[in-house]
PLY file of the C-alpha trace (Angstrom):
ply
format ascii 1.0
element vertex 319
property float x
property float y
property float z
element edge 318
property int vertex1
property int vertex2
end_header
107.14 -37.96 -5.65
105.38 -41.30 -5.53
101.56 -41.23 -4.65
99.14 -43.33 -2.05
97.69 -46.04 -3.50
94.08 -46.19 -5.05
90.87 -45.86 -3.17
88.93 -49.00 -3.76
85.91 -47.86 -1.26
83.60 -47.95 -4.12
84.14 -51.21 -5.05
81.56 -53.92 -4.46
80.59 -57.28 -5.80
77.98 -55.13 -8.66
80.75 -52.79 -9.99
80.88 -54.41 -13.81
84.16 -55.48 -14.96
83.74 -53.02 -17.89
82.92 -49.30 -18.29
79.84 -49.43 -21.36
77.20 -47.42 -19.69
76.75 -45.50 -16.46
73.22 -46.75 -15.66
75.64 -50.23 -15.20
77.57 -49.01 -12.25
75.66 -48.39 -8.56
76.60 -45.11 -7.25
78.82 -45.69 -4.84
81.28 -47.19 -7.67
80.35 -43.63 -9.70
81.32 -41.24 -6.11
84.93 -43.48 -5.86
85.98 -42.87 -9.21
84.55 -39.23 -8.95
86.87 -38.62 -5.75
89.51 -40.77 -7.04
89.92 -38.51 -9.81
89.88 -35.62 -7.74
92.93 -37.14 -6.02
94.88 -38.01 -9.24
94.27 -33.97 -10.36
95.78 -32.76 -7.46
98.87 -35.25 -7.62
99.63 -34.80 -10.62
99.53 -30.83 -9.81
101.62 -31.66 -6.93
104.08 -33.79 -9.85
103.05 -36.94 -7.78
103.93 -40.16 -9.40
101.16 -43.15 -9.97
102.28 -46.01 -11.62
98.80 -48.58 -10.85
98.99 -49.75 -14.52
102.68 -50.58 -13.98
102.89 -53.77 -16.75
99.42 -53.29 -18.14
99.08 -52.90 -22.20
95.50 -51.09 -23.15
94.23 -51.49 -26.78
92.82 -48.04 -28.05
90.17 -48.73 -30.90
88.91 -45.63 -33.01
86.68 -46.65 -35.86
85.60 -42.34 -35.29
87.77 -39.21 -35.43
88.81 -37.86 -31.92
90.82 -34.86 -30.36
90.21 -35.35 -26.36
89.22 -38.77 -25.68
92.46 -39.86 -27.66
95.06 -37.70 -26.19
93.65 -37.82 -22.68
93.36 -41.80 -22.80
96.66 -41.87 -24.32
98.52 -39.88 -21.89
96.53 -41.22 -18.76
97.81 -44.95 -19.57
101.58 -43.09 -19.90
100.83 -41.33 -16.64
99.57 -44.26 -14.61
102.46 -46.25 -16.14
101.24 -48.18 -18.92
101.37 -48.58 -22.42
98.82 -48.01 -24.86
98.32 -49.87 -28.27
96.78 -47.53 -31.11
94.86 -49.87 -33.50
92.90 -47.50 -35.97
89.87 -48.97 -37.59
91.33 -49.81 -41.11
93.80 -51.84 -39.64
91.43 -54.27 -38.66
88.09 -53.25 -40.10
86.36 -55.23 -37.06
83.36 -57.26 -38.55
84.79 -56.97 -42.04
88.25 -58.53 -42.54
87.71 -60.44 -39.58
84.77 -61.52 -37.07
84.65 -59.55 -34.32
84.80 -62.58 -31.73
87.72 -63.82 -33.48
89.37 -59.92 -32.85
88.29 -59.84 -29.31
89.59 -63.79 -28.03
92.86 -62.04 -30.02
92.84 -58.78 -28.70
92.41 -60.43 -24.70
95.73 -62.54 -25.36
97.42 -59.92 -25.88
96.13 -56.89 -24.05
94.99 -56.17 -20.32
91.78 -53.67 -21.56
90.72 -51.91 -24.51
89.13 -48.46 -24.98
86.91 -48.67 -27.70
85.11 -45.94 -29.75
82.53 -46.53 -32.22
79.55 -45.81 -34.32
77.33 -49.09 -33.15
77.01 -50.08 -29.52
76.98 -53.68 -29.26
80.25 -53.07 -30.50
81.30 -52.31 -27.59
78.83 -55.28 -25.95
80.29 -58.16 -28.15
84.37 -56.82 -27.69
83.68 -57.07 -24.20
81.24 -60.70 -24.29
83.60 -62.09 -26.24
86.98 -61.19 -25.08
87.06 -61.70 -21.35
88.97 -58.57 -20.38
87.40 -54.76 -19.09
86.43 -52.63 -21.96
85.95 -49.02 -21.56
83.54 -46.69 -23.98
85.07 -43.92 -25.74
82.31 -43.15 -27.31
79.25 -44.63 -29.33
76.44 -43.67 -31.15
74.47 -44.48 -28.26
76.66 -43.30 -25.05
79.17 -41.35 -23.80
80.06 -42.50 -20.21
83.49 -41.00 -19.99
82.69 -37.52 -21.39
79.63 -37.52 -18.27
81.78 -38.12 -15.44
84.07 -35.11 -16.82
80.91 -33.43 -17.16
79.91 -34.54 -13.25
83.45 -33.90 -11.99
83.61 -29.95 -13.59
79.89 -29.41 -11.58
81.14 -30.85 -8.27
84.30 -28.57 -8.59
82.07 -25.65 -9.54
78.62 -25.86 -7.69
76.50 -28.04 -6.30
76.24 -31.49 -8.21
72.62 -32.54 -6.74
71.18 -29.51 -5.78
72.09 -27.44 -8.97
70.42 -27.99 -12.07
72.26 -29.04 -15.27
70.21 -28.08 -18.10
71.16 -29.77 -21.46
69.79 -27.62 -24.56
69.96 -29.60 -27.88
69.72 -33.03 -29.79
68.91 -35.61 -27.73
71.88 -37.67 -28.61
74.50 -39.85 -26.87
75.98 -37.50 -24.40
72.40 -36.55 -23.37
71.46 -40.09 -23.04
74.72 -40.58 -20.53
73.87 -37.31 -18.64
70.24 -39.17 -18.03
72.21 -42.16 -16.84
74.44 -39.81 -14.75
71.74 -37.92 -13.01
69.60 -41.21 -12.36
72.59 -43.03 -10.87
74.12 -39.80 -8.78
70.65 -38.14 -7.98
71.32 -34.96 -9.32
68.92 -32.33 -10.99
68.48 -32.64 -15.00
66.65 -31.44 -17.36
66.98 -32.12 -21.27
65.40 -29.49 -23.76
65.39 -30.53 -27.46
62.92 -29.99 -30.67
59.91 -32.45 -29.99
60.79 -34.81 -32.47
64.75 -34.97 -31.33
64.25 -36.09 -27.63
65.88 -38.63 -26.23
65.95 -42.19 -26.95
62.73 -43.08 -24.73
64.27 -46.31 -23.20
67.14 -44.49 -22.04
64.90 -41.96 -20.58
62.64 -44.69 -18.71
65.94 -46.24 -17.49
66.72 -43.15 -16.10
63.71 -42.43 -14.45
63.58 -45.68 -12.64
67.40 -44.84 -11.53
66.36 -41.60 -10.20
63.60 -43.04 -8.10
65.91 -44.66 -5.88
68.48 -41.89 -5.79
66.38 -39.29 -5.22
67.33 -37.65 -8.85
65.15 -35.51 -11.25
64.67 -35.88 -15.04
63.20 -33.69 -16.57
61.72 -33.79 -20.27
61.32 -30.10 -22.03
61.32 -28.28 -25.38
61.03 -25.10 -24.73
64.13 -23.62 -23.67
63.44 -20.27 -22.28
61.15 -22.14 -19.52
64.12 -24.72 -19.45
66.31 -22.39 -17.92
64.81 -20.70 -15.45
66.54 -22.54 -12.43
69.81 -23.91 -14.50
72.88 -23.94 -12.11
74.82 -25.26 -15.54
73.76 -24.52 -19.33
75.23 -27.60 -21.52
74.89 -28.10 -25.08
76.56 -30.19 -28.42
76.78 -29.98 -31.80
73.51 -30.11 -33.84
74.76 -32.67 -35.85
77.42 -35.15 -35.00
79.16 -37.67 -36.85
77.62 -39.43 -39.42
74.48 -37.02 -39.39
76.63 -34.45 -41.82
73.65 -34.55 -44.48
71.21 -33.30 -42.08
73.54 -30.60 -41.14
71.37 -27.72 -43.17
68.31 -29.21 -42.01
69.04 -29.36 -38.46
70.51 -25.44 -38.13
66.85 -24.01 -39.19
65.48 -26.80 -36.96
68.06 -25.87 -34.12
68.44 -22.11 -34.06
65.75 -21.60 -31.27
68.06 -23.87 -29.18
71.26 -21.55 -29.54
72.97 -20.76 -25.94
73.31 -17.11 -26.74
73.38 -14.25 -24.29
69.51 -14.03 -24.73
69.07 -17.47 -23.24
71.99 -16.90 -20.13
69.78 -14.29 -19.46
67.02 -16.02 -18.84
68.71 -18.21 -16.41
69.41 -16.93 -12.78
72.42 -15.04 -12.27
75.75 -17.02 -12.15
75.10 -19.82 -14.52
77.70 -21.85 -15.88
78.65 -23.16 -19.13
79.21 -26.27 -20.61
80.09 -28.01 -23.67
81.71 -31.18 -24.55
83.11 -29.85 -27.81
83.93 -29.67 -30.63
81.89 -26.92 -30.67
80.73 -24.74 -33.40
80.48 -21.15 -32.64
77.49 -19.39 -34.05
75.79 -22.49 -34.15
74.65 -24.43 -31.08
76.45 -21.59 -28.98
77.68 -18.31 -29.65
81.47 -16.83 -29.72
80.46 -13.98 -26.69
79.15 -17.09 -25.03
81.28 -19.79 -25.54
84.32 -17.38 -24.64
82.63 -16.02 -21.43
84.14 -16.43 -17.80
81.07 -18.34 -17.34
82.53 -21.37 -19.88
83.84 -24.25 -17.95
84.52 -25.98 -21.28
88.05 -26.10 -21.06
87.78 -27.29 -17.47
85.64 -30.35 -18.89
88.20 -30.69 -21.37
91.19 -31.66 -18.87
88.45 -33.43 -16.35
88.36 -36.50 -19.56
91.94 -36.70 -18.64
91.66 -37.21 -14.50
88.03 -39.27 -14.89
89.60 -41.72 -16.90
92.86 -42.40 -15.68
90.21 -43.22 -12.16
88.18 -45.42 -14.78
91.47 -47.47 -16.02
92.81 -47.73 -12.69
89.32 -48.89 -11.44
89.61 -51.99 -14.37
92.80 -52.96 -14.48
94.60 -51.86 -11.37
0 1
1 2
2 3
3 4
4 5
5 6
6 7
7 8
8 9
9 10
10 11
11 12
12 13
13 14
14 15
15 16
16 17
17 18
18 19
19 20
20 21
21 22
22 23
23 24
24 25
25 26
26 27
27 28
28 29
29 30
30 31
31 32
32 33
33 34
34 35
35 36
36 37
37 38
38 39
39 40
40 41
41 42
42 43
43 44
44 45
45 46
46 47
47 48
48 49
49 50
50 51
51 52
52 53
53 54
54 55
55 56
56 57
57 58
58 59
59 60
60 61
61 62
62 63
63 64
64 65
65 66
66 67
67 68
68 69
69 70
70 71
71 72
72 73
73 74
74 75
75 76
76 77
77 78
78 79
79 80
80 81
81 82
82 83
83 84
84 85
85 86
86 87
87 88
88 89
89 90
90 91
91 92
92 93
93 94
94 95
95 96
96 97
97 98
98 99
99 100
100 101
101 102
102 103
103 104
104 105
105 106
106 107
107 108
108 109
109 110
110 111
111 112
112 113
113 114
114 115
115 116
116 117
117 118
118 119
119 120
120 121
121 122
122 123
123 124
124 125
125 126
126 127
127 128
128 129
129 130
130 131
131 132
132 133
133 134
134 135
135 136
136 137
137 138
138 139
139 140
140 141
141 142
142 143
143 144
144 145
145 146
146 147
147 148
148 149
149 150
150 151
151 152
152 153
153 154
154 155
155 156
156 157
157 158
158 159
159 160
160 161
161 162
162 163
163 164
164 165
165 166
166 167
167 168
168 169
169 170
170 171
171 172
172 173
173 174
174 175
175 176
176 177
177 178
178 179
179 180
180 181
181 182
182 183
183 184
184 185
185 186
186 187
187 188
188 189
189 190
190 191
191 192
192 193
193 194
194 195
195 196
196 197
197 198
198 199
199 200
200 201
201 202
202 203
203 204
204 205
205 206
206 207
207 208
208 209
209 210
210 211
211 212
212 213
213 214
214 215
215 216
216 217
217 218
218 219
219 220
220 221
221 222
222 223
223 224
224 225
225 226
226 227
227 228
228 229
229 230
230 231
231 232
232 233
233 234
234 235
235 236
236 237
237 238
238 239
239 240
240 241
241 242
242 243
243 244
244 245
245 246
246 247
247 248
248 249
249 250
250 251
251 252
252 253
253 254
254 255
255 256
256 257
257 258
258 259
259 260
260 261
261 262
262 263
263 264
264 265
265 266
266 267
267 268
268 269
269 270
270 271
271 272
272 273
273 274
274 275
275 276
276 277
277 278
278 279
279 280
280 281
281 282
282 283
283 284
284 285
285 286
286 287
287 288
288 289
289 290
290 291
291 292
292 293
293 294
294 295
295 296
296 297
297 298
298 299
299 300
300 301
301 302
302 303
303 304
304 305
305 306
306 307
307 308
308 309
309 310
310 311
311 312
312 313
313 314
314 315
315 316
316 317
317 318
């Protein structure tokens, strides 16, 4: 059964022509592709049919290991009726065998978008500077803009996504920094509860803030996370240590352990709280088995929202 064609309501002359950081795109853009994704999950429940990327080719670069953001980017491309090009990083070993301006002005001969995910950010800055066609982040060191509006599409299918609370308990790292960006764009109700010295990058945080005083958002800065808790709609945590932080791994579980979502902590949040986690996650770490496994976890739900989010986020680009 073939589908309607896309929604571009959200559209205006500010949306960016790539997809590197949510504090780039007004909300408006961020509600389309939220309820444009809603409408791709029910079609393809229904076994609708959306080809929108009919002809387009979409360069995946992984210079980092992946599980979801690979499979669901592969597959939404497939579903939407393109074809995706897999281009590890030793192929190419951008910035090594070959400048990466040289890579991009290829790459944008060749290909209608690429889906980058990397350690450094302004890789993702200079493949889309220099190459002239939408680049979407998969992932950096720095962000996670994808893996937020699964997190933002899971709430708004599950609660209230500006009058509940997300609560994010752990290292302030990227998909903490994208959750600030999410909740100063969308106006929603965050706070982030790390170890003092772990917070979150403080420019990110100031970026937020200024967001959220025009949408009517709340950011919230904590580190203890029993008083974190106390009016979480959602509970979300992350590894301790992610990639390329494996040598502080010891370090950071003695540093960590007060931070563990265990039953302890649910209980100290009001009745009905959810669960989330962007996994991988390591159980008896950051969050326990009892937990994790709970009918309180949305994790799983999260999981299959990276599929519906992005095929929105492609379609969005290169529709």
């Amino acid at each position: 059964m073939e589908a309607s064609e896309p929604s571009l309501s959200g559209r205006t002359e500010d949306t960016p022509s790539s997809f590197l950081s949510l504090a780039d795109w007004p909300g408006p853009a961020l509600e389309d592709l939220l309820s444009r994704a809603s409408e791709l999950k029910a079609g393809r429940a229904r076994g609708e049919t959306v080809r929108s990327l009919e002809g387009r080719s979409v360069l995946l670069y992984f210079a980092k290991p992946s599980l979801r953001t690979f499979v669901t980017f592969d597959v939404g491309i497939a579903e939407l009726g393109g074809h995706s090009v897999y281009l590890p990083f030793g192929q190419v070993s951008i910035g090594e065998r070959e400048p990466i301006e040289d890579v991009a002005r290829n790459l944008s001969r060749w290909c209608h978008g690429i889906v980058a995910r990397t350690y450094g950010h302004d890789v993702l800055e200079d493949l889309a500077r220099w190459g002239g066609v939408p680049v979407v982040n998969a992932l950096t060191d720095l962000l996670h803009p994808c893996q937020a509006m699964a997190d933002a599409l899971t709430i708004q299918e599950n609660g209230d996504l500006r009058g509940g609370r997300l609560v994010y308990i752990g290292d302030g790292n990227n998909v903490s920094h994208s959750l600030i960006h999410l909740a100063g764009r969308m106006g929603m109700k965050l706070t982030v509860c790390t170890p003092p010295n772990y917070a979150p990058d403080a420019a990110i945080v100031r970026r937020g803030l200024e967001l959220a005083g025009s949408s009517g958002g709340e950011i919230h800065l904590e580190t203890d996370p029993r008083t974190a808790v106390k009016d979480a709609a959602f509970l979300y945590t992350d590894v301790w240590a992610s990639m390329g932080q494996e040598d502080e791994a010891a370090e950071r579980r003695v540093i960590f352990a007060p931070y563990q979502i265990n039953r302890a902590l649910v209980g100290a949040a009001p009745e009905g709280v959810k669960i989330l986690h962007c996994l991988p996650a390591h159980r008896g770490d950051e969050i326990t088995a009892e937990v994790f496994e709970s009918e309180a976890s949305l994790v799983f739900d999260q999981a299959e929202n990276r599929l519906h989010v992005q095929k929105a986020i492609l379609e969005r680009l290169l529709a």
